[in-house]
The first five atom37 places (N, CA, C, CB, O) and aatype in JSON, in Angstrom:
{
  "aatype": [20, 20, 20, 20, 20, 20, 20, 20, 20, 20, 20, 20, 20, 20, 20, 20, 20, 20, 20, 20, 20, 20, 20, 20, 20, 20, 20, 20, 20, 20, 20, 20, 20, 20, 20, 20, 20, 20, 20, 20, 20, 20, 20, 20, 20, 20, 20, 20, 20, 20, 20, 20, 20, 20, 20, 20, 20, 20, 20, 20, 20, 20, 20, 20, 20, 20, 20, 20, 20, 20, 20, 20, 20, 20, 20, 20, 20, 20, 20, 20, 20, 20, 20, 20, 20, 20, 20, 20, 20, 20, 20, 20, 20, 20, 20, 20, 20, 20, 20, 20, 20, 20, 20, 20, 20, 20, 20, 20, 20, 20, 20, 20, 20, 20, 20, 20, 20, 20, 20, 20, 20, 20, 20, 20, 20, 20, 20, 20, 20, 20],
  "atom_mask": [
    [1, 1, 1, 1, 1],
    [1, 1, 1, 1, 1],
    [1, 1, 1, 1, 1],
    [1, 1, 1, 1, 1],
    [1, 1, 1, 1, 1],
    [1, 1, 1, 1, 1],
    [1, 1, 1, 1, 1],
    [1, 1, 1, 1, 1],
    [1, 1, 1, 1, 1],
    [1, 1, 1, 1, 1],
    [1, 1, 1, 1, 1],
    [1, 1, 1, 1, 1],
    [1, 1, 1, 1, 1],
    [1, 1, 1, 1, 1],
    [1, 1, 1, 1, 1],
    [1, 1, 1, 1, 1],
    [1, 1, 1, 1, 1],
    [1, 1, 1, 1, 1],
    [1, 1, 1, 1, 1],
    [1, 1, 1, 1, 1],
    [1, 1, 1, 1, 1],
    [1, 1, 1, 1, 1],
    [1, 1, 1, 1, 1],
    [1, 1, 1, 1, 1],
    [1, 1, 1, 1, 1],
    [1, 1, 1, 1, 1],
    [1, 1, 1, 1, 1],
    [1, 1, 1, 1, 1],
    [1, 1, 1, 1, 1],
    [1, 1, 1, 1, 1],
    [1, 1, 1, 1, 1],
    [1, 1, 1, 1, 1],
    [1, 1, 1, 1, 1],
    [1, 1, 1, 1, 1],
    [1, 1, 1, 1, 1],
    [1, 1, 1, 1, 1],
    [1, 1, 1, 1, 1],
    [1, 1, 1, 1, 1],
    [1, 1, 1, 1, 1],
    [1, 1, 1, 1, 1],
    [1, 1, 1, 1, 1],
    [1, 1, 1, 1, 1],
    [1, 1, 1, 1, 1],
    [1, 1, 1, 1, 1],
    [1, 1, 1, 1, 1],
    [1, 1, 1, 1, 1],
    [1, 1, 1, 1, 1],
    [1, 1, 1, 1, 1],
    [1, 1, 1, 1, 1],
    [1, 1, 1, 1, 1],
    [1, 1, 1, 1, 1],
    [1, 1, 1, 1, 1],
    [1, 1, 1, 1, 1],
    [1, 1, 1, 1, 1],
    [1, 1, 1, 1, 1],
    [1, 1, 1, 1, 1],
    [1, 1, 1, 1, 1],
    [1, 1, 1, 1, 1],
    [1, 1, 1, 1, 1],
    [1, 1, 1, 1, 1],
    [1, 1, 1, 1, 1],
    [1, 1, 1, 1, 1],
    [1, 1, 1, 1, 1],
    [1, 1, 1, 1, 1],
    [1, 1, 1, 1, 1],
    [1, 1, 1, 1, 1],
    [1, 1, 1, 1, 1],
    [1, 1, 1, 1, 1],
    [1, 1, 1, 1, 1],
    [1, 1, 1, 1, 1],
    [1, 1, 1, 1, 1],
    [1, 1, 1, 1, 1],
    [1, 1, 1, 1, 1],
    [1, 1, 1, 1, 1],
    [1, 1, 1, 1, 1],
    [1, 1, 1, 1, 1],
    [1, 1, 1, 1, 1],
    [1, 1, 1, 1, 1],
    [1, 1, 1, 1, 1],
    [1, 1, 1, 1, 1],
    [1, 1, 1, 1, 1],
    [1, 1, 1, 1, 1],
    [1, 1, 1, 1, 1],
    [1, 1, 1, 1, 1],
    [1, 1, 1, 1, 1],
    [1, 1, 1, 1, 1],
    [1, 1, 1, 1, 1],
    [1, 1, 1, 1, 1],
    [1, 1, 1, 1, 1],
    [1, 1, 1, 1, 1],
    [1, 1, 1, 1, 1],
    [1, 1, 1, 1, 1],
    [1, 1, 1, 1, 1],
    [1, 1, 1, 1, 1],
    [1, 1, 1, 1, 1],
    [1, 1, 1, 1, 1],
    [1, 1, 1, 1, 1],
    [1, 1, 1, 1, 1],
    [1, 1, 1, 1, 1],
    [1, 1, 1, 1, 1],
    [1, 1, 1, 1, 1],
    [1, 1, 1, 1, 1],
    [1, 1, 1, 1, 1],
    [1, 1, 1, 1, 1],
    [1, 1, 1, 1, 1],
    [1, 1, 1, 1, 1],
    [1, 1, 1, 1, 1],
    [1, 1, 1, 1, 1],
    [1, 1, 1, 1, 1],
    [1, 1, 1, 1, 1],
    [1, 1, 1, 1, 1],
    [1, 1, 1, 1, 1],
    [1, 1, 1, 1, 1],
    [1, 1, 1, 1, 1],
    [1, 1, 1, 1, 1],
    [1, 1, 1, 1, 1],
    [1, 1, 1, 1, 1],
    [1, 1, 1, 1, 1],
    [1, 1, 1, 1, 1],
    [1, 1, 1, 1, 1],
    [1, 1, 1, 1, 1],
    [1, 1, 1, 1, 1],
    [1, 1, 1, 1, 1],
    [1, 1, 1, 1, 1],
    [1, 1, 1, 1, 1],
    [1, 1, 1, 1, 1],
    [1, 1, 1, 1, 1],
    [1, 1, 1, 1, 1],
    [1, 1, 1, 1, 1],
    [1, 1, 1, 1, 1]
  ],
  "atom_positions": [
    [[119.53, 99.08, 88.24], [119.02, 99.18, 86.89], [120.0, 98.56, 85.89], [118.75, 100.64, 86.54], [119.6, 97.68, 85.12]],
    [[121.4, 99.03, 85.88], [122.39, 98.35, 85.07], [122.51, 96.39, 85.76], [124.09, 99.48, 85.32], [123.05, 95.6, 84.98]],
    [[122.25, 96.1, 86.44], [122.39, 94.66, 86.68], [120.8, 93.96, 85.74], [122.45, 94.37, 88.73], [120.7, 92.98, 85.0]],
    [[119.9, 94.84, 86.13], [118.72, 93.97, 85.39], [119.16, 93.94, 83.99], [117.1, 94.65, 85.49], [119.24, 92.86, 83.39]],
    [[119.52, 95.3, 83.32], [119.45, 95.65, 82.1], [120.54, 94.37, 81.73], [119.81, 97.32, 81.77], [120.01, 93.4, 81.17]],
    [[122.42, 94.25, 82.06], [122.7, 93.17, 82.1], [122.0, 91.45, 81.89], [123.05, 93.47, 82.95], [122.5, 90.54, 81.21]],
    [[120.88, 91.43, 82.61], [120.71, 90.12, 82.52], [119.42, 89.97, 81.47], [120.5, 89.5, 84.01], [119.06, 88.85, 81.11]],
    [[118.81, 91.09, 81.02], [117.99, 90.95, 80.11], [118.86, 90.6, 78.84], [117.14, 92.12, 80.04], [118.57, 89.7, 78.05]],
    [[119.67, 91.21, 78.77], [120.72, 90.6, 77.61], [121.13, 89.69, 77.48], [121.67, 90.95, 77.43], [121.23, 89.11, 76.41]],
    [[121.54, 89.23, 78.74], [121.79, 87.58, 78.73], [120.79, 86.78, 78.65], [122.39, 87.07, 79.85], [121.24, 86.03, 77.78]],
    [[119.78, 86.37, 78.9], [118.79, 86.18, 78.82], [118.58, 85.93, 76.94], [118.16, 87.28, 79.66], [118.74, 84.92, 76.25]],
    [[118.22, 87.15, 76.63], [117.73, 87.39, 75.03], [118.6, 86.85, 74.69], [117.53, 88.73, 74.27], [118.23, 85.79, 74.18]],
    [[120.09, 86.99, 74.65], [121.57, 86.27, 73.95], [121.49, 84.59, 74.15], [123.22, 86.9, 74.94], [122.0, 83.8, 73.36]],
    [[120.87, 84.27, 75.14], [120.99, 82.3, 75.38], [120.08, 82.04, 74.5], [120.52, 81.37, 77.05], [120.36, 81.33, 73.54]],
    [[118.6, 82.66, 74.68], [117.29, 82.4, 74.29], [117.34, 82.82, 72.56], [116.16, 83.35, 75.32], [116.57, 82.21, 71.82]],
    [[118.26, 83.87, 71.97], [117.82, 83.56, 70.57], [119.17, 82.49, 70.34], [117.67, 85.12, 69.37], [118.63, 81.54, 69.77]],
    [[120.45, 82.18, 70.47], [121.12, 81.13, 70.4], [120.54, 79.7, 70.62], [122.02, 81.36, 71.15], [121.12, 78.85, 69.94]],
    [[119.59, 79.25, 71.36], [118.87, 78.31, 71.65], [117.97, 78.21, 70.31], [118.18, 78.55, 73.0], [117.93, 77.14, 69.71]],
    [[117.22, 79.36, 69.83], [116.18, 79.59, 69.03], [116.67, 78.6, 67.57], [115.98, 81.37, 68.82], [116.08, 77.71, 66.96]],
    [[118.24, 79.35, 67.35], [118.99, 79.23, 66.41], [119.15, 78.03, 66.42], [120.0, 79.9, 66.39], [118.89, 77.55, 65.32]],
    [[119.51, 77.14, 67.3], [120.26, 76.15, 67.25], [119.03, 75.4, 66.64], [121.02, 75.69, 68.58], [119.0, 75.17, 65.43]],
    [[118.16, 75.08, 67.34], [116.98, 74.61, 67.31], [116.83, 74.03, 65.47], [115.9, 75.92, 67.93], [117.05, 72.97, 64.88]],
    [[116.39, 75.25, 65.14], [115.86, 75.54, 63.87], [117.12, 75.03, 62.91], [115.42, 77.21, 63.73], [116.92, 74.38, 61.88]],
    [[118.58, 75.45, 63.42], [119.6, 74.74, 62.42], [119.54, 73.18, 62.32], [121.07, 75.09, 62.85], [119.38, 72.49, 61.32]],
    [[119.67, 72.89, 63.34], [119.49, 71.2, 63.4], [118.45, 70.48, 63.02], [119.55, 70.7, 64.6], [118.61, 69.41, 62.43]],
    [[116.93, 71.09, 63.38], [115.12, 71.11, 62.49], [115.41, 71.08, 61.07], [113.97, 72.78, 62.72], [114.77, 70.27, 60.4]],
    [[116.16, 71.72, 60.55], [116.16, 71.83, 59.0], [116.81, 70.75, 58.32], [116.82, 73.07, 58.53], [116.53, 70.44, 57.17]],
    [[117.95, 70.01, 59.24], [118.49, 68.74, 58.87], [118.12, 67.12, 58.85], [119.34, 68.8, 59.46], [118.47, 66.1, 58.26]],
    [[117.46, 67.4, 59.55], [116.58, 65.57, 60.08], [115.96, 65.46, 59.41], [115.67, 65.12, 61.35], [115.58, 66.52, 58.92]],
    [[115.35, 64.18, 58.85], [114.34, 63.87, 58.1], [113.74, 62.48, 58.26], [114.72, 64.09, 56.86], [114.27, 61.42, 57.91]],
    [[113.08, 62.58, 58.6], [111.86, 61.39, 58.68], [110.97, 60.66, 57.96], [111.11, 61.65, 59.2], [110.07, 61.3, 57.43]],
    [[110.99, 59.35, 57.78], [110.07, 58.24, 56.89], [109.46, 57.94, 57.71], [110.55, 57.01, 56.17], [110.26, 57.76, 58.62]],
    [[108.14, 57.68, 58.18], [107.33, 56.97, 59.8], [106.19, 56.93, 58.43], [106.87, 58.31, 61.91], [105.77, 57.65, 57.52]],
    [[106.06, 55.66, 58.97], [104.8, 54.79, 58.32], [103.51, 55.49, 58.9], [104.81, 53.01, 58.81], [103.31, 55.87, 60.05]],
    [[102.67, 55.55, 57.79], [101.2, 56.0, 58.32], [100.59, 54.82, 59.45], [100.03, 56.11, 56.83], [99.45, 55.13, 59.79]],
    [[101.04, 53.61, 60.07], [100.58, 52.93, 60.41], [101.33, 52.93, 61.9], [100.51, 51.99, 59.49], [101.37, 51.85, 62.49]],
    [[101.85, 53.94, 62.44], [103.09, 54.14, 63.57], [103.05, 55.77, 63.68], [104.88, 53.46, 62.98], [102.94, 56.59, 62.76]],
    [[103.19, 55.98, 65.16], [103.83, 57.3, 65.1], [105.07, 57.04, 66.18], [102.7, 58.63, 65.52], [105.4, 56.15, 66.96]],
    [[105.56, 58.38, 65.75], [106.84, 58.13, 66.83], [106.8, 59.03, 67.6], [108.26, 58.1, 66.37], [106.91, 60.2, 67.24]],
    [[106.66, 58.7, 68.7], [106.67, 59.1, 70.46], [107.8, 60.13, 70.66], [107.07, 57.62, 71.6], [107.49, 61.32, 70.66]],
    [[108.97, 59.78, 70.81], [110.28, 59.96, 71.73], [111.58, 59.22, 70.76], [110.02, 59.02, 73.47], [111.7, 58.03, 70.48]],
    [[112.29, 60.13, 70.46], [113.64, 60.2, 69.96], [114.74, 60.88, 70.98], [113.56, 60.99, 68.64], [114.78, 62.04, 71.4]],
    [[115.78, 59.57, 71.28], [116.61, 60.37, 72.17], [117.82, 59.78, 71.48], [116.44, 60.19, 73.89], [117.88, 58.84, 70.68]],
    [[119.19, 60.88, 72.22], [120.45, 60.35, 71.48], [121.32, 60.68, 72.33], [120.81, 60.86, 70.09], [121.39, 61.82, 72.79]],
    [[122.33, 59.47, 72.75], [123.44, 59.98, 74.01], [124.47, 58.77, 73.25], [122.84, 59.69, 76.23], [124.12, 57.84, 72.53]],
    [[125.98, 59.18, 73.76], [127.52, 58.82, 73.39], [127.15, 57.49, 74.54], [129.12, 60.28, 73.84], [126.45, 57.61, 75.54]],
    [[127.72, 56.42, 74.12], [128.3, 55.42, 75.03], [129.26, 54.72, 74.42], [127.38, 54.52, 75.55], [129.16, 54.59, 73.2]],
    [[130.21, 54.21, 75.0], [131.46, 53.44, 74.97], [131.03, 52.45, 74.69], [132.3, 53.34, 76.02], [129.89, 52.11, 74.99]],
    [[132.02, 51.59, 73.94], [131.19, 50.61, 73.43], [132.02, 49.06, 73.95], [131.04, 50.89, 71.63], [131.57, 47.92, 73.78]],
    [[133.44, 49.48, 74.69], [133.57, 48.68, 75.71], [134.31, 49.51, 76.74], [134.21, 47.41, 75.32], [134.8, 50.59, 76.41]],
    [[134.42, 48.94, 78.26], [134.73, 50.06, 79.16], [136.45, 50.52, 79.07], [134.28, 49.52, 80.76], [136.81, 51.67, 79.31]],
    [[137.31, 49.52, 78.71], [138.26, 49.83, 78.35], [138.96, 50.29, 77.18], [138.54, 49.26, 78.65], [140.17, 50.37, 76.99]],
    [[137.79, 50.64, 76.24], [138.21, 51.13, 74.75], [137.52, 52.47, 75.11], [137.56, 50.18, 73.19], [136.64, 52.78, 75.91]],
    [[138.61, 53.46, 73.77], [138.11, 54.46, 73.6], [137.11, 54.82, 72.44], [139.02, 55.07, 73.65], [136.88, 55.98, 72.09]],
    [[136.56, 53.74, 71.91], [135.79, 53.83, 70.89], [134.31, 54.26, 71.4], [135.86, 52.56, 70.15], [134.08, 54.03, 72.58]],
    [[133.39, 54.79, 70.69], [131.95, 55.35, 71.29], [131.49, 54.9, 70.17], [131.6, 57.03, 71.71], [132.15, 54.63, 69.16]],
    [[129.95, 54.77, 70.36], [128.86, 55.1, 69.67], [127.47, 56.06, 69.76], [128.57, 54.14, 69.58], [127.39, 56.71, 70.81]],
    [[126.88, 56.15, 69.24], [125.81, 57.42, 69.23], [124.67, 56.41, 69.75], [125.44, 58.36, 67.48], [124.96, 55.27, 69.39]],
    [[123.63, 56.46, 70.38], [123.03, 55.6, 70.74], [121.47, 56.37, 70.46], [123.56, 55.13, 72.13], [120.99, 57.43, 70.84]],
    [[121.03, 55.34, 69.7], [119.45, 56.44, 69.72], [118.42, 55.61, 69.94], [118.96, 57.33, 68.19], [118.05, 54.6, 69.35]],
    [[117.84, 56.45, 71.31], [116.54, 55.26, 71.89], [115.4, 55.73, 70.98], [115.93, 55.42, 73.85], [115.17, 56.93, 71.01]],
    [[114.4, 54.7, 69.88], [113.34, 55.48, 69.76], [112.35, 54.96, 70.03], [113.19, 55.96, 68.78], [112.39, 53.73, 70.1]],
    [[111.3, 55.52, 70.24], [109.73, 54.98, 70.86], [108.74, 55.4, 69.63], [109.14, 55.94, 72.58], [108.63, 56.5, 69.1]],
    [[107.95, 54.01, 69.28], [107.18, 53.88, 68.58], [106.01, 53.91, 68.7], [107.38, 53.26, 68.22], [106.03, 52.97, 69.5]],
    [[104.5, 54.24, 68.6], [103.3, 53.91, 68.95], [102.83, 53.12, 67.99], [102.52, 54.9, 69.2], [103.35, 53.44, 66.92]],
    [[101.72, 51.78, 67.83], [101.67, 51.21, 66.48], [99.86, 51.78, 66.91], [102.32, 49.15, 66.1], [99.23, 51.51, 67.93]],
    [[99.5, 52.47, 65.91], [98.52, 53.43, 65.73], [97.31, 52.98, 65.54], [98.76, 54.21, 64.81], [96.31, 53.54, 65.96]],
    [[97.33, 51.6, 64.66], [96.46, 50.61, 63.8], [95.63, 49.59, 65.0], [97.63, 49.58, 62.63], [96.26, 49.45, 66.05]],
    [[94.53, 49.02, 64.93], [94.2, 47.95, 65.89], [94.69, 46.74, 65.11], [92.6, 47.88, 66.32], [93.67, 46.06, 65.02]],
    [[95.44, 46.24, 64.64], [96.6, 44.99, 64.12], [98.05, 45.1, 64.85], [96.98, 45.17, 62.3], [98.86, 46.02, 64.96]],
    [[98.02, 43.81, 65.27], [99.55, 43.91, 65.65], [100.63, 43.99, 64.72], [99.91, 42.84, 66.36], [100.5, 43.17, 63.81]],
    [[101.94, 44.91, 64.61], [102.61, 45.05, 63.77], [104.1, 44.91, 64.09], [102.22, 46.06, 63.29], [104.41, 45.31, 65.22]],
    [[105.12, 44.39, 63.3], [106.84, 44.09, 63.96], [107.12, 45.91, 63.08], [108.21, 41.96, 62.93], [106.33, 46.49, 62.33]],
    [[108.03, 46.24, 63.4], [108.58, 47.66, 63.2], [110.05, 47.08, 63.03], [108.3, 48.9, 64.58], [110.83, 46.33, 63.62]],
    [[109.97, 48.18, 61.42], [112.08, 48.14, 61.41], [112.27, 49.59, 62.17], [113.19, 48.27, 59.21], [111.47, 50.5, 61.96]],
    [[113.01, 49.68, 62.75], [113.75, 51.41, 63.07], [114.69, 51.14, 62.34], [114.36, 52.04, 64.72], [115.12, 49.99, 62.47]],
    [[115.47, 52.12, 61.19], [116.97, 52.51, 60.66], [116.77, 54.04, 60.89], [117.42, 52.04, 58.85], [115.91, 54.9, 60.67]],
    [[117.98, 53.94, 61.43], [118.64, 55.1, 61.2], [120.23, 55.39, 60.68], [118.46, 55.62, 62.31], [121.23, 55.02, 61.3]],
    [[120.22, 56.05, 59.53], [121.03, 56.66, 58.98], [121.83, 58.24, 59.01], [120.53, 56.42, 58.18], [121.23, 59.26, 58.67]],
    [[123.35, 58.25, 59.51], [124.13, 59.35, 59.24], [125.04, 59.3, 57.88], [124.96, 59.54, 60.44], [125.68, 58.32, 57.49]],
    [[124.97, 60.39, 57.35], [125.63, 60.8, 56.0], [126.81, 60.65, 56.61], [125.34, 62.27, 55.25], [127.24, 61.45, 57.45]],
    [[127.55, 59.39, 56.14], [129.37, 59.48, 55.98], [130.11, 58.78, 57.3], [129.99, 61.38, 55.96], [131.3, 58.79, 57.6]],
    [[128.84, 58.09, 58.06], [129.36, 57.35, 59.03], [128.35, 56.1, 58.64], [129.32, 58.07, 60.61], [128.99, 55.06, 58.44]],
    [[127.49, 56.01, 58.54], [126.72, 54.59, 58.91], [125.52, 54.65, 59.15], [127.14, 53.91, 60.0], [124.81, 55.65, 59.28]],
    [[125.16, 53.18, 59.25], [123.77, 53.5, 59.75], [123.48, 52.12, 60.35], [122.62, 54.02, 58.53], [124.21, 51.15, 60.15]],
    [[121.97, 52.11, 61.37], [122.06, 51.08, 62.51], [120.78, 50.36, 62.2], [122.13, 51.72, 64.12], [120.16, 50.97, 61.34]],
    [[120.03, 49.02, 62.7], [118.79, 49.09, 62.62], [118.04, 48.07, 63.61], [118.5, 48.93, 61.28], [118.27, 46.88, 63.41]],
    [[117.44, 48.31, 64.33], [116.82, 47.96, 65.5], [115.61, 47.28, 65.01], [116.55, 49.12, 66.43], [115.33, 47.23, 63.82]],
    [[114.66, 46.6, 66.27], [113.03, 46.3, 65.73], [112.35, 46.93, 67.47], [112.56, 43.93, 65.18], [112.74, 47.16, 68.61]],
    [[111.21, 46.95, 66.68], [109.65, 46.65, 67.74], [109.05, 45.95, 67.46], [108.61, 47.49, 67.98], [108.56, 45.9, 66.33]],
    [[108.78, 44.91, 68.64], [109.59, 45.32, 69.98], [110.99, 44.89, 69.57], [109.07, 44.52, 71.5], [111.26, 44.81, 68.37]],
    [[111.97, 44.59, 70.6], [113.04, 44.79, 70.32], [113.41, 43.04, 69.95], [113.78, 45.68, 71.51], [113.61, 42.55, 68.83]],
    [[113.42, 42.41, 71.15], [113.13, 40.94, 70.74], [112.15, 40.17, 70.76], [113.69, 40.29, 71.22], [111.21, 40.48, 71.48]],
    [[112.07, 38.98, 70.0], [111.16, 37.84, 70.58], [110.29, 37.71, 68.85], [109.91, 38.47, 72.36], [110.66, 38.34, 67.86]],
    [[109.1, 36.74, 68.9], [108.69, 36.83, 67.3], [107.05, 37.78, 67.61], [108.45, 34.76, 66.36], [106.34, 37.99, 66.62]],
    [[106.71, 38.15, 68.61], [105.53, 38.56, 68.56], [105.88, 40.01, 68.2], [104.71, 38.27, 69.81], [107.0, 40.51, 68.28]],
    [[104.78, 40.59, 67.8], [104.46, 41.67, 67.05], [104.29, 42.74, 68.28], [103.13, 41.41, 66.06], [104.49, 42.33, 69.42]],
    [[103.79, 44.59, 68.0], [103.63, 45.19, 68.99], [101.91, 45.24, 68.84], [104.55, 46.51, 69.03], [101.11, 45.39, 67.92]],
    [[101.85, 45.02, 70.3], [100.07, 45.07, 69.96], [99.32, 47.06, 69.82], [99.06, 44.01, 71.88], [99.8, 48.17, 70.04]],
    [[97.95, 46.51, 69.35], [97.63, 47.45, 68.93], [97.32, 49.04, 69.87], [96.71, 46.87, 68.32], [96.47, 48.91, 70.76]],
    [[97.82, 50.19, 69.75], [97.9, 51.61, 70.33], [99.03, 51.41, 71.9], [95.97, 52.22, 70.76], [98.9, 52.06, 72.94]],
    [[99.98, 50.43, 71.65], [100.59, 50.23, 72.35], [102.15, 50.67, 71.96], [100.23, 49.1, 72.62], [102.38, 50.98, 70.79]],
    [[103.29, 50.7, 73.04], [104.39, 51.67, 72.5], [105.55, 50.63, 72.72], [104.58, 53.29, 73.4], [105.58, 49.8, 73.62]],
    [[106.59, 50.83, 71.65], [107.99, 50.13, 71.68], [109.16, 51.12, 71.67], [108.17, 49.17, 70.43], [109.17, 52.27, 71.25]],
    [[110.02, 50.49, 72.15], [111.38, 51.12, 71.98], [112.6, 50.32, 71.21], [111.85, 51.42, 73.38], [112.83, 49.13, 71.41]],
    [[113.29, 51.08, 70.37], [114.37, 50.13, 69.56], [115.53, 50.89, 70.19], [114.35, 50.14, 67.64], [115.43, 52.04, 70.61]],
    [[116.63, 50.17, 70.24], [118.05, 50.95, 70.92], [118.83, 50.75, 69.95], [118.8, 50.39, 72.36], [119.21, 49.59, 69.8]],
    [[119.22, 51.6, 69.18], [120.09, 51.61, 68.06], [121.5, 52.13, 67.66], [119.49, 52.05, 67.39], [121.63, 52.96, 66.76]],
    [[122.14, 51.8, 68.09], [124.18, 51.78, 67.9], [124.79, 52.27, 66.63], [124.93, 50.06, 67.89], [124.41, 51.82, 65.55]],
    [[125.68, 53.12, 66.73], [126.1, 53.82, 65.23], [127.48, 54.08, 65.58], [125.23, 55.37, 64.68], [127.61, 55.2, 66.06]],
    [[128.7, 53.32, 65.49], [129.64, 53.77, 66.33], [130.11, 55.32, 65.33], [130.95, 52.4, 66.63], [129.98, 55.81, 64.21]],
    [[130.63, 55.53, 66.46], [131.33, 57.19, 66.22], [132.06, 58.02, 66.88], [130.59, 58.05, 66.08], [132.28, 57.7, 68.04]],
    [[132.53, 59.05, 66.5], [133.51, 59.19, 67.55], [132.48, 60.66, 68.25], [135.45, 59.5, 66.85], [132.97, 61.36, 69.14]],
    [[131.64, 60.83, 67.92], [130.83, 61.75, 68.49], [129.29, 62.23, 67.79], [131.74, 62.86, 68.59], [129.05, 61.75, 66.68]],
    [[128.33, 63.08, 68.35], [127.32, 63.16, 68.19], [126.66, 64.07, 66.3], [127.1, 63.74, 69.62], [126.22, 65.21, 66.2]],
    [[126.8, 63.39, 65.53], [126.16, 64.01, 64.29], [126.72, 65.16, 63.64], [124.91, 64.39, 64.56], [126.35, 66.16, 64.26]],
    [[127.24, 65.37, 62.96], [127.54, 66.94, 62.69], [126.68, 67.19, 61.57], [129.16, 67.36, 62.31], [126.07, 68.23, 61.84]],
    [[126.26, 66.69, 60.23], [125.13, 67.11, 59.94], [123.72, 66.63, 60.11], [125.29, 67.26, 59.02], [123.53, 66.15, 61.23]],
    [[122.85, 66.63, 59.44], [121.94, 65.69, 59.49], [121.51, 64.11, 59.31], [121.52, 66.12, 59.0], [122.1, 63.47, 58.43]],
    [[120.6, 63.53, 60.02], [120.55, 62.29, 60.21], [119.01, 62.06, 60.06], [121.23, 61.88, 61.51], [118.18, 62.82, 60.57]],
    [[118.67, 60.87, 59.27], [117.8, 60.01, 58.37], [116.9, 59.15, 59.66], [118.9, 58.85, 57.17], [117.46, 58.43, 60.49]],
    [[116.02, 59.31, 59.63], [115.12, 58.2, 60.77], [113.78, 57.29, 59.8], [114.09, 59.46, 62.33], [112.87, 57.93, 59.27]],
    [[113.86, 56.03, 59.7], [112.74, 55.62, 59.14], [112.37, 54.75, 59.89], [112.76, 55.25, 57.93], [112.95, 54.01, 60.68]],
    [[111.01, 54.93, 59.48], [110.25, 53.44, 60.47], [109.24, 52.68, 59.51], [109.11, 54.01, 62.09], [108.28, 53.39, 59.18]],
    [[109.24, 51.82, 59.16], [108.0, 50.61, 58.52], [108.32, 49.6, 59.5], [108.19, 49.87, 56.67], [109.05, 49.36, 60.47]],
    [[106.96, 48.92, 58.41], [106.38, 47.71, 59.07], [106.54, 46.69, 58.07], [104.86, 47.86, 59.52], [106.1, 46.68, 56.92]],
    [[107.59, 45.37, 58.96], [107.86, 44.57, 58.24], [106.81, 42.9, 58.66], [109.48, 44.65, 58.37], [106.17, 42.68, 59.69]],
    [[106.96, 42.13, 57.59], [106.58, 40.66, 58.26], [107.54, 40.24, 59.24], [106.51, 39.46, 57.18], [107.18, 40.12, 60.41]],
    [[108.54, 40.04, 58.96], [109.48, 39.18, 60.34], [110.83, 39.69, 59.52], [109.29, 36.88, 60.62], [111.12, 40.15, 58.42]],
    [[111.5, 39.28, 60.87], [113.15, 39.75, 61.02], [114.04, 39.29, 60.1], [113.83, 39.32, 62.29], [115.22, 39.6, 60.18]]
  ]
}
C-alpha cells in the first residue's frame, strides 16, 4: 500500500510539473501565420555550427501547409528577444512556389549558446520572390 501510495505521488508531482511547464512556455510564444498557410510542425534542437567549434545554434524546423489553391513562396522569421533572429523560405530553395494544400519545411539557424529562455516570435507570410 505505501509503495503504490509512493508512486501516485510521483506520478501527480511529474504530471502537474509537466502541466506547469507547458502552460509557462504557452504564455510566451507568439505567432503571425498568414490566413493563407497553416503551420503543421514546429520543432527546435541545439546544433554546432562547426564540428570543431564550441559555438551552437538553436535550430528550428518549421512545416508549413499553403491552405489556398494558388501556389505561394513563404518567408519563415523567427525571432528571440536579445539574441537574434533567422529567416528561411518555402520551399526552401529553387524559384518555384509551394503548390496548392501541399507542405514545406524551412530550417532556420539562430546561433546561441542554448535553447530560449524567454519567449520567441514565429511569423509566416507570403512573399513574391526572395
Amino acid at each position: 500500500m505505501e509503495k503504490t501510495r509512493k508512486l501516485i505521488i510521483i506520478v501527480l508531482a511529474v504530471f502537474c510539473s509537466l502541466v506547469f511547464s507547458v502552460t509557462v512556455m504557452a504564455e510566451g510564444l507568439s505567432f503571425d501565420i498568414t490566413p493563407k498557410a497553416e503551420l503543421k510542425k514546429v520543432s527546435m534542437y541545439l546544433k554546432k555550427i562547426r564540428k570543431k567549434s564550441t559555438e551552437k545554434a538553436v535550430v528550428f524546423d518549421v512545416t508549413v501547409k499553403n491552405t489556398t489553391s494558388v501556389p505561394h513562396l513563404y518567408s519563415v522569421t523567427v525571432f528571440i528577444p536579445g539574441v537574434g533572429a533567422g529567416q528561411g523560405f518555402v520551399p526552401a530553395k529553387g524559384d518555384k512556389k509551394l503548390a496548392p494544400q501541399a507542405e514545406g519545411t524551412a530550417s532556420i539557424g539562430i546561433i546561441s549558446p542554448g535553447f530560449p529562455t524567454e519567449a520567441y516570435t514565429l511569423k509566416v507570410e507570403v512573399i513574391e520572390a526572395r
